[in-house]
C-alpha positions as CSV (number, residue, x, y, z in Angstrom):
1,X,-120.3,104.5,-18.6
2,X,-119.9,106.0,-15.0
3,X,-120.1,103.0,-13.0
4,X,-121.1,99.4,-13.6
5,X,-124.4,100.2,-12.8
6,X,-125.3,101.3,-16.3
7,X,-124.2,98.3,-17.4
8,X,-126.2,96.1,-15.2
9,X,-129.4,97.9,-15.9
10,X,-129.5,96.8,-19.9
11,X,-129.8,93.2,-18.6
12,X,-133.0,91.3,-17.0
13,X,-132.1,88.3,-14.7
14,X,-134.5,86.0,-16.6
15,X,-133.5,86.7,-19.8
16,X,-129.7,86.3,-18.7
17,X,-131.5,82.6,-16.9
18,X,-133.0,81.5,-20.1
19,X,-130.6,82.2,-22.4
20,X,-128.4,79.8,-20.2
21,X,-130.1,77.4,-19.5
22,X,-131.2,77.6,-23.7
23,X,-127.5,77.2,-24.6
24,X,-126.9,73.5,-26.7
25,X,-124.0,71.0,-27.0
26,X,-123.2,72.9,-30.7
27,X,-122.7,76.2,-28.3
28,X,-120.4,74.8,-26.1
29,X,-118.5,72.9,-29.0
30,X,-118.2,76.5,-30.1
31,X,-116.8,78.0,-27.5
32,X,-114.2,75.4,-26.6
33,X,-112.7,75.9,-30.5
34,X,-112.6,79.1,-30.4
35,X,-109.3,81.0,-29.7
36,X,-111.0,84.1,-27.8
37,X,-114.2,83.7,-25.8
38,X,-117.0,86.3,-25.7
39,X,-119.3,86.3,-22.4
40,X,-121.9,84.5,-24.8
41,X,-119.1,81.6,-24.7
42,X,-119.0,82.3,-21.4
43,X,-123.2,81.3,-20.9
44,X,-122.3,78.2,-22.9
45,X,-119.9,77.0,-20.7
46,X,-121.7,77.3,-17.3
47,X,-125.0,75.7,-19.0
48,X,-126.0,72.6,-18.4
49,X,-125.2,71.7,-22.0
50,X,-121.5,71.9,-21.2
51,X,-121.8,69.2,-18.4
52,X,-120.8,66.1,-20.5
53,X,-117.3,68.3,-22.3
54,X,-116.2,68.5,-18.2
55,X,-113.1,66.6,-19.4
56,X,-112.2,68.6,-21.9
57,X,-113.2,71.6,-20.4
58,X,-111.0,70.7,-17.3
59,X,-107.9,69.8,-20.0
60,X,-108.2,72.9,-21.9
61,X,-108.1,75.6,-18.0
62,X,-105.3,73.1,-17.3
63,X,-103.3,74.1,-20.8
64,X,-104.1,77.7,-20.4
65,X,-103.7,78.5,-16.3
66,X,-99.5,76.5,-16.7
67,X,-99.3,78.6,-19.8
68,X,-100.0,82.2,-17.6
69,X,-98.9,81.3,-14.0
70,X,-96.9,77.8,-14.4
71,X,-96.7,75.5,-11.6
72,X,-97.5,77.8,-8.7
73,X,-100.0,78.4,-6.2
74,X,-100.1,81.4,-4.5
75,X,-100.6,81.1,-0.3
76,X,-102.3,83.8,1.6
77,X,-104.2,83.7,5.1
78,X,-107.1,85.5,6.8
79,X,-106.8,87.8,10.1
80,X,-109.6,88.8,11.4
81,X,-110.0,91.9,13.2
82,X,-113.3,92.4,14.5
83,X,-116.9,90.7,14.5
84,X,-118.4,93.5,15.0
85,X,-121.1,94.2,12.5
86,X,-124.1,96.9,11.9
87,X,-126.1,94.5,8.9
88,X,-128.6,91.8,9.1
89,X,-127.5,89.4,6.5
90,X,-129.4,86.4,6.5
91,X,-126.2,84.1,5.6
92,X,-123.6,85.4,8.1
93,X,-122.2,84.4,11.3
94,X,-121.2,88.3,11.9
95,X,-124.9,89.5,11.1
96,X,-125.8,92.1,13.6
97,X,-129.2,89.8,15.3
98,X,-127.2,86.9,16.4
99,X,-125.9,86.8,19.8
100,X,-122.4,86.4,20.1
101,X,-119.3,88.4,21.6
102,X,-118.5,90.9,20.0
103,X,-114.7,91.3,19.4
104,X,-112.1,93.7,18.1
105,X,-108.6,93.2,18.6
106,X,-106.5,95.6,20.0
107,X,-103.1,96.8,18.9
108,X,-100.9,94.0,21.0
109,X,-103.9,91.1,19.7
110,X,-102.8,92.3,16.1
111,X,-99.5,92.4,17.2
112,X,-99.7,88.7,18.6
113,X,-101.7,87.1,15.7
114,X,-99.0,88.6,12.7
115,X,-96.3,87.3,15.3
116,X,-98.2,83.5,15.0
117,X,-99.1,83.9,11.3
118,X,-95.4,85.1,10.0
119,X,-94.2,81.4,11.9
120,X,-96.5,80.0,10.0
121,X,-94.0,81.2,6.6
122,X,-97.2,83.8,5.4
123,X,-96.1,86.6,3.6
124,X,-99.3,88.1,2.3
125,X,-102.2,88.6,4.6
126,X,-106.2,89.3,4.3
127,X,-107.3,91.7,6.9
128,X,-111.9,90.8,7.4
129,X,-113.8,92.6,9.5
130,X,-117.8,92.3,10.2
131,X,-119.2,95.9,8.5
132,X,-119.2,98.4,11.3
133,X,-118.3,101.7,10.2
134,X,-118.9,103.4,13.9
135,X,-116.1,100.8,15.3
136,X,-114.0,99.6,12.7
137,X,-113.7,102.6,10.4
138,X,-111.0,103.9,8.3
139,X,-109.1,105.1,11.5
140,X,-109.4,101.3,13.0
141,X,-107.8,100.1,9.7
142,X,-105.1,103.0,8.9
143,X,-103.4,102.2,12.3
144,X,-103.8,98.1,11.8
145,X,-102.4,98.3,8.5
146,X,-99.4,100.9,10.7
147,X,-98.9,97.9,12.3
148,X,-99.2,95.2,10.0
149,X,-97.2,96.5,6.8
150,X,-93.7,96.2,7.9
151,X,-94.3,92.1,8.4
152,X,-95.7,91.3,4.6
153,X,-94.9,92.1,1.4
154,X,-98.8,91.7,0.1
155,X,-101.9,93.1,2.4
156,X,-105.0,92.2,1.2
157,X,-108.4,93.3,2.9
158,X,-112.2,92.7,2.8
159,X,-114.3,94.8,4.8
160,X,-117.4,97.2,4.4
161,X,-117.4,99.4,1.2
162,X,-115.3,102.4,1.5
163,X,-116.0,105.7,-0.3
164,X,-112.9,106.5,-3.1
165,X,-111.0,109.0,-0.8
166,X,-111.4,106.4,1.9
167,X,-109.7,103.5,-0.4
168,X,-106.9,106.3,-1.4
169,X,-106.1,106.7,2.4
170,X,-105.8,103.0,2.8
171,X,-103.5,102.4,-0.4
172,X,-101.2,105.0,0.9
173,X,-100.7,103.0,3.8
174,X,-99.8,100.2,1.8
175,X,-102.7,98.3,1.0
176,X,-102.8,96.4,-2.1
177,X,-105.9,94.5,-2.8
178,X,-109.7,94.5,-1.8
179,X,-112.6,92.2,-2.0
180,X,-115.6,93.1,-2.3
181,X,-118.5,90.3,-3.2
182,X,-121.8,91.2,-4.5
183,X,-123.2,88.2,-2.9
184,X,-125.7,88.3,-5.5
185,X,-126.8,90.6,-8.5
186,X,-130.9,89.5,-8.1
187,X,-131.5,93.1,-7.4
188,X,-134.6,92.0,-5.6
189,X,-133.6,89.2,-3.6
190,X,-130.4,91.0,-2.5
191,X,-132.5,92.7,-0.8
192,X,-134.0,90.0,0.9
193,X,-130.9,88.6,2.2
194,X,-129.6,92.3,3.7
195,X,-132.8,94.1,5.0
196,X,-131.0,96.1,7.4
197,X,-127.7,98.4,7.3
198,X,-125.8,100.1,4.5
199,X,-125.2,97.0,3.1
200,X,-128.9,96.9,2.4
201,X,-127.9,99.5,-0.8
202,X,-127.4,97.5,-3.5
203,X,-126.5,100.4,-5.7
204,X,-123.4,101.6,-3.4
205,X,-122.2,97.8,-3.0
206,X,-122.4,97.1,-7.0
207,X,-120.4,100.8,-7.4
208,X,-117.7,100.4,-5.2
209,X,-115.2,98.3,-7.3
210,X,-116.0,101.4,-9.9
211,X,-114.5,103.5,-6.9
212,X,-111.6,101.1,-6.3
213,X,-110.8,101.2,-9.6
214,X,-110.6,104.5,-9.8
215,X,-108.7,105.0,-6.4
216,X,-105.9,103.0,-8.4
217,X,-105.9,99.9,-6.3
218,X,-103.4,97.0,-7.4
219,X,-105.8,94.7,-7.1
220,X,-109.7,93.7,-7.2
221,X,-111.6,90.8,-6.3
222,X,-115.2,89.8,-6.9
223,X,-117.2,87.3,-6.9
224,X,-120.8,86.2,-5.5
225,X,-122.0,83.6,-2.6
226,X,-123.0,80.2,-4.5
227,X,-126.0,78.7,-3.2
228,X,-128.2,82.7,-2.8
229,X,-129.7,82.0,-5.8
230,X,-129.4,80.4,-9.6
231,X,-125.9,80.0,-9.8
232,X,-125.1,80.1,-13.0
233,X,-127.2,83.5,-13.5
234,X,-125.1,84.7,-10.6
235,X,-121.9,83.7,-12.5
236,X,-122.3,85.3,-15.4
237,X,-123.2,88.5,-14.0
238,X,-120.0,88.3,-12.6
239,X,-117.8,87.5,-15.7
240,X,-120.1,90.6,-17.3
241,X,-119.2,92.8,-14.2
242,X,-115.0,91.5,-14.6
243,X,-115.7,91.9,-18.6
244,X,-116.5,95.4,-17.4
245,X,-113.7,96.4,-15.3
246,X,-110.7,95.4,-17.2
247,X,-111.7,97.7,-19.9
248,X,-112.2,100.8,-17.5
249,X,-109.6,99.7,-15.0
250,X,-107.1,97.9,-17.6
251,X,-104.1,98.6,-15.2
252,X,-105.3,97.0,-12.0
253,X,-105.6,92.8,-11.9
254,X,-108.6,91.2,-10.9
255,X,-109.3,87.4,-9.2
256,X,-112.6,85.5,-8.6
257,X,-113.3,83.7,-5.8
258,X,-116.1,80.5,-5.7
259,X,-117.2,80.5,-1.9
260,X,-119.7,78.0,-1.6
261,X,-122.5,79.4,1.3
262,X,-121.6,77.7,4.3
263,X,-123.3,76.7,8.1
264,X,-122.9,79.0,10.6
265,X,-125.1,79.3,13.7
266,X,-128.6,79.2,13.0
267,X,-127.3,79.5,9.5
268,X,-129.7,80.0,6.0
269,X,-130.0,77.1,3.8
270,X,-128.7,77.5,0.7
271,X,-131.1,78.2,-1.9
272,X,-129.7,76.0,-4.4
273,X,-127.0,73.8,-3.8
274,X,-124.1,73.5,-6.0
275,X,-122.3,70.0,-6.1
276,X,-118.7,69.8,-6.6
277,X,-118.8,68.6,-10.4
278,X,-120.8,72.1,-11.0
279,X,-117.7,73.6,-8.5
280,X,-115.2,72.3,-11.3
281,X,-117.1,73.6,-14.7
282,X,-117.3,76.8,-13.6
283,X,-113.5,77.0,-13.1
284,X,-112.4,75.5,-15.3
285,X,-115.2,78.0,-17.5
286,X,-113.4,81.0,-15.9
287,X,-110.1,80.2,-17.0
288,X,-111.1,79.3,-20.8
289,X,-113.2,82.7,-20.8
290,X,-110.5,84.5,-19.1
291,X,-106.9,83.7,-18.9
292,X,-105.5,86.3,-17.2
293,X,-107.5,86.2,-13.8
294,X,-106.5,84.8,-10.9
295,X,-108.8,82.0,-9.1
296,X,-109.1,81.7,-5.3
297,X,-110.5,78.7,-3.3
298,X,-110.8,79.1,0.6
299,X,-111.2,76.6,2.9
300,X,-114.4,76.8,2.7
301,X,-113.8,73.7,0.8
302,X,-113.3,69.9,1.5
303,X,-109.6,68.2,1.4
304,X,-110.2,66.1,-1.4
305,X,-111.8,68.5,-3.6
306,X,-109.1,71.5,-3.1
307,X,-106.3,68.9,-3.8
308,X,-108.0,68.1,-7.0
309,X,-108.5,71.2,-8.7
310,X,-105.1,72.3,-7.8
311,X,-104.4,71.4,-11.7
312,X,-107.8,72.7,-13.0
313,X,-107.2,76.6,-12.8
314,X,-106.9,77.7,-9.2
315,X,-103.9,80.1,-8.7
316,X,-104.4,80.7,-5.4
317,X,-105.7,79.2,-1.7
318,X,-105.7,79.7,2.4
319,X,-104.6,77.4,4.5
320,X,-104.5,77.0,8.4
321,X,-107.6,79.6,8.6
322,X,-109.3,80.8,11.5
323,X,-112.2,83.0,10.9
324,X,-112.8,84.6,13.8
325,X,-111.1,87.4,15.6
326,X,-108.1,86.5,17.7
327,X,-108.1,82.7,16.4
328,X,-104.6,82.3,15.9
329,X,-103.8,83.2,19.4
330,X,-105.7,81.4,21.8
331,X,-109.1,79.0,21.9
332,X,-112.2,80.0,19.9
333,X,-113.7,82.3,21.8
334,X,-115.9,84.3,19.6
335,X,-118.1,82.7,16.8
336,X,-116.7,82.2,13.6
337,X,-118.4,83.7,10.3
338,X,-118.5,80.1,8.5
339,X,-117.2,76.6,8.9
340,X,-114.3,75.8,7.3
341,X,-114.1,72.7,6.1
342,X,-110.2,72.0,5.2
343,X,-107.9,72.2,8.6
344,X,-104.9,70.8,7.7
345,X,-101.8,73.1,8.3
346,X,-99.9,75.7,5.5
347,X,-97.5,73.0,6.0
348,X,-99.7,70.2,4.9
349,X,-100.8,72.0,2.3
350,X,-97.7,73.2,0.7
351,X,-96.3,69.7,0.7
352,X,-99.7,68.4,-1.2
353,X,-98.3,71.2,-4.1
354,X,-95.7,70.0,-4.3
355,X,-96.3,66.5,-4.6
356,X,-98.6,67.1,-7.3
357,X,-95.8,69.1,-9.1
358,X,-96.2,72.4,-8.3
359,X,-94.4,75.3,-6.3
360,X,-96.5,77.2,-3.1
361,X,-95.5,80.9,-3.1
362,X,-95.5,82.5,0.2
363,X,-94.9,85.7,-1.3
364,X,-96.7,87.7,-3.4
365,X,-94.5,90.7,-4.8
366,X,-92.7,93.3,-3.4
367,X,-93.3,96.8,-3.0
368,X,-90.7,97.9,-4.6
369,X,-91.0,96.4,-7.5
370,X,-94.7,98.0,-8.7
């Protein structure tokens, strides 16, 4: 297989939908007693059938997430550099139609918000950026992670897909780990949702985790934008599309992320709306179909339900996030690319780990030690 494409292209969204939604109570029984799970398992799990084993389910991630990462939760915090976008995405505060004002920070606004962010005890960062390859290109990001690398041990960035040489350029500045979300893998609605710029080519956006991979990145996440369409189809292509790279890319580590689809102004509805029960079976069906992959919740997501599935397989979560550019630094001035529903401070939330028993990491790894 060259690319994950291939893959892709021997499966049909409604058959991958009805064999879900087909799955019985004796399939997820199945699955739970197994000591391996298969992505079959994996269908069982997220089906509706699995809803009353949530308990179990939720006891079983719980065994298997302290039995690879222990009682830690990583820490990490977006900086946003720019807003500046060239896509219409239907979903996004950043989407090229709506009128806002366009930032990009300069060397001494980088300079300021690292400055705020390191006082805050972070020592691995996620550099976002709206899609503009005109403005915020490989150059932009070069000299931003020229600036940024000699503050954190871990740099982590999601921006517009890059073409392989471009990701080679970046790692040898010192990058370590990109995300890159399908949003979703309905070939046809994607298109729907991004009808203008290169983000409109769902065959480049599907690829380039292929071309990470084979760049040698440390790190890869992926994931899709819960509420675009039928979760759970969503969900599995994912899992399918992890399956997939840890086999061709066995040397680099992988983490999901769940980000729940979000108001922004004049925001999209989401399609179908996942409620937080759902939120926890598919964790906790990540972490029994896959033990080794790390799971990330933003603050995209209410205080009480973040300080609940602390336990339930979750490795790592922001805290204190601004999503627009400059935040850290001075009032909102520019729009932000979602709400985020959690504000409480790193503080606040390192002290709710550990009262439920666990450590917060600041810091990821070092450098030298790869």
């Amino acid at each position: 297989m060259n690319s994950f494409l291939e893959v892709f292209r021997q499966y049909k969204w409604d058959d991958v939908k009805n064999s879900i939604y087909a799955k019985t109570s004796q399939d997820v029984e199945r699955a739970l007693s197994k000591d391996k799970r298969d992505l079959e398992d994996f269908k069982a799990l997220i089906s509706p059938a699995a809803a009353p084993y949530l308990e179990q389910m939720a006891q079983l991630s719980h065994q298997l997430t302290q039995k690879r990462f222990g009682k830690t939760i990583q820490m990490y915090i977006p900086l946003y550099l720019s807003n500046e976008c060239q896509n219409i995405c239907t979903y996004c505060g950043f989407s090229q139609d709506n009128k806002l004002r366009r930032i990009t920070l300069t060397d001494s606004q980088i300079n300021r918000e690292v400055e705020i962010i390191k006082k805050m005890g972070y020592d691995h960062v996620l550099l976002v950026t709206g899609e503009a390859n005109k403005t915020v290109g490989v150059d932009y990001f070069e000299n931003a992670l020229d600036l940024i690398r000699p503050h954190f041990s871990h740099i982590s960035m999601e921006v517009q897909p890059l073409d392989q040489n471009d990701y080679e350029r970046l790692i040898d500045k010192g990058l370590n780990t990109v995300l890159v979300y399908q949003e979703t893998y309905h070939e046809e609605d994607y298109k729907l949702h991004h009808p203008k710029g290169k983000k409109s080519n769902f065959k480049y956006r599907i690829e380039t985790p292929d071309r990470l991979g084979r760049a040698g990145i440390h790190k890869i996440g992926i994931g899709n934008l819960i509420g675009l369409e039928d979760w759970r189809t969503d969900c599995f292509f994912t899992a399918l599309h992890l399956n997939y790279l840890e086999k061709k890319y066995w040397q680099t580590k992988y983490s999901i992320s769940f980000p729940r689809l979000r108001p922004f102004s004049g925001g999209l509805e989401p399609k179908v709306e996942m409620i937080d029960r759902e939120l926890v079976q598919l964790i906790c069906a990540y972490r029994i179909f896959n033990e080794e992959v790390e799971l990330s919740l933003s603050t995209r997501e209410r205080e009480i339900f973040r300080d609940n599935v602390i336990k339930l397989g979750i490795t790592t979560i922001s805290a204190g996030s601004k999503t627009n550019p400059g935040g850290y630094a001075a009032a909102k001035e520019s729009l932000e690319q979602f709400e985020i529903s959690d504000e409480r401070s790193p503080q606040q939330i390192a002290e709710m780990i550990r009262k439920q028993g666990y450590e917060a990491v600041w810091k990821d790894w070092d450098a030298v030690l790869a």
